[in-house]
C-alpha angles and dihedrals in degrees: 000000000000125000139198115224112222144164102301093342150073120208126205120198132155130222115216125182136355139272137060105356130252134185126216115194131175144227137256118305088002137101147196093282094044089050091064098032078062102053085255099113083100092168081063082098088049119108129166084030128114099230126200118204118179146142131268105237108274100029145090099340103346119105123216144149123261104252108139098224087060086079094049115119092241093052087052095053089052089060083044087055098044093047095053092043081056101040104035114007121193084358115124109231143201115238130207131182146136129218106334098012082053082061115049083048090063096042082051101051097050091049086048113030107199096024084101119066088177142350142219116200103192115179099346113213131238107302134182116335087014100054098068091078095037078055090048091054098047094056097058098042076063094052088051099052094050096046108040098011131245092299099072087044092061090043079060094046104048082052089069130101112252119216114246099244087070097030082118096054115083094220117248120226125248123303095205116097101260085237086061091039106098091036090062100046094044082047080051094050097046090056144088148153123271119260116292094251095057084046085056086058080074102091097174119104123272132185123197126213107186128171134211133255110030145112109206094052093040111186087235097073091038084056095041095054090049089055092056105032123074110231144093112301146283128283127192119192114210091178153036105255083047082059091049094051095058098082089070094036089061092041090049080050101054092039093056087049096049088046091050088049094053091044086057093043 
């Protein structure tokens, strides 16, 4: 599998298929084969599209140090950057990601205005007023980790409420290398997006998939970001068989972009 050598890190991705290019990222403490295992591999529906898959540093197959500002949105959108630079340069692309992939597109966008050709903003993560208690939180999942092991992480975690979009997905553990572990979540925790009004200088369009009944993806960032952002609406899954149809839906979405960008051209 290829990887991208980077400042304390080395990052391994995959390319599958031809065609305009896309790039599916992840979210925290997830990887490429979680995401799928999770009904989150949402260019699945994509054909006649170059698709890139990787993992964030620190996760799944990608090795890093543990320096906490590695895991800062900012940093990540610099990887995303450099791997798109290596895999498709000069080449628009199409980008997908939930949570903290979502994320790091946006941060992205903003640092390199018409790398994106679109983007997918799938779960956003606690923003803004929200993300002082997801902090909060972080922190002290670190703090766990370091003084009673990951054990006693994942015995926290399963106590948690599912949403009901994934009520039917045992939940994975983390794929982060438990030495890296607090390092990443205390990177998390010291994090955000940019104001809203920065966010509204990204005139690519987005379109936002958002579920129900969780903290840490609160609606209100999903509908903030669809008030600033040009793009198609917004779509919240309450269920299960919502989560299965986004796939098409993101693929529906690309191709309508790419057709709008021929018609222009």
């Amino acid at each position: 599998m290829p990887t991208l050598d980077l400042p304390r890190c080395r990052l391994s991705y995959d390319v599958t298929g031809s065609g305009p290019p896309v790039v599916q990222l992840h979210g925290l403490l997830s990887d490429r084969e979680a995401s799928a295992a999770g009904g989150l591999d949402l260019a699945s529906g994509l054909t006649g599209h170059r698709t890139v898959r990787y993992d964030a540093r620190g996760h799944g197959r990608s090795a890093a140090e543990p320096v906490a500002a590695d895991w800062a949105w900012p940093r990540l959108a610099e990887d995303l950057l450099e791997l798109l630079d290596a895999v498709a340069p000069g080449e628009p692309v199409h980008g997908i990601g939930p949570s903290m992939g979502a994320a790091t597109l946006l941060h992205a966008a903003l640092a390199r205005p018409g790398r994106f050709r679109s983007l997918t903003l799938c779960v956003p993560s606690t923003a803004w007023g929200t993300r002082r208690a997801q902090a909060r939180t972080y922190r002290g999942s670190a703090a766990l980790v370091e003084r009673h092991g990951l054990e006693a992480y994942l015995r926290a975690g399963r106590a948690a409420v599912r949403p009901p979009a994934v009520a039917d997905r045992a939940p994975h553990p983390p794929r982060v290398d438990p030495r890296l572990l607090p390092a990443v979540l205390r990177g998390a925790a010291a994090t955000d997006l940019p104001p809203a009004g920065e966010l509204a200088r990204i005139g690519v369009p987005a379109l936002v998939l958002a579920w129900a009944g969780d903290d840490a993806h609160p609606l209100s960032t999903a509908e903030a970001l669809r008030e600033v952002l040009p793009g198609d609406g917004l779509h919240v899954a309450g269920s299960p068989e919502e989560l299965a149809g986004w796939p098409l839906r993101c693929a529906d979405f690309v191709r309508a972009v790419e057709r709008r960008a021929g018609a222009a051209g």
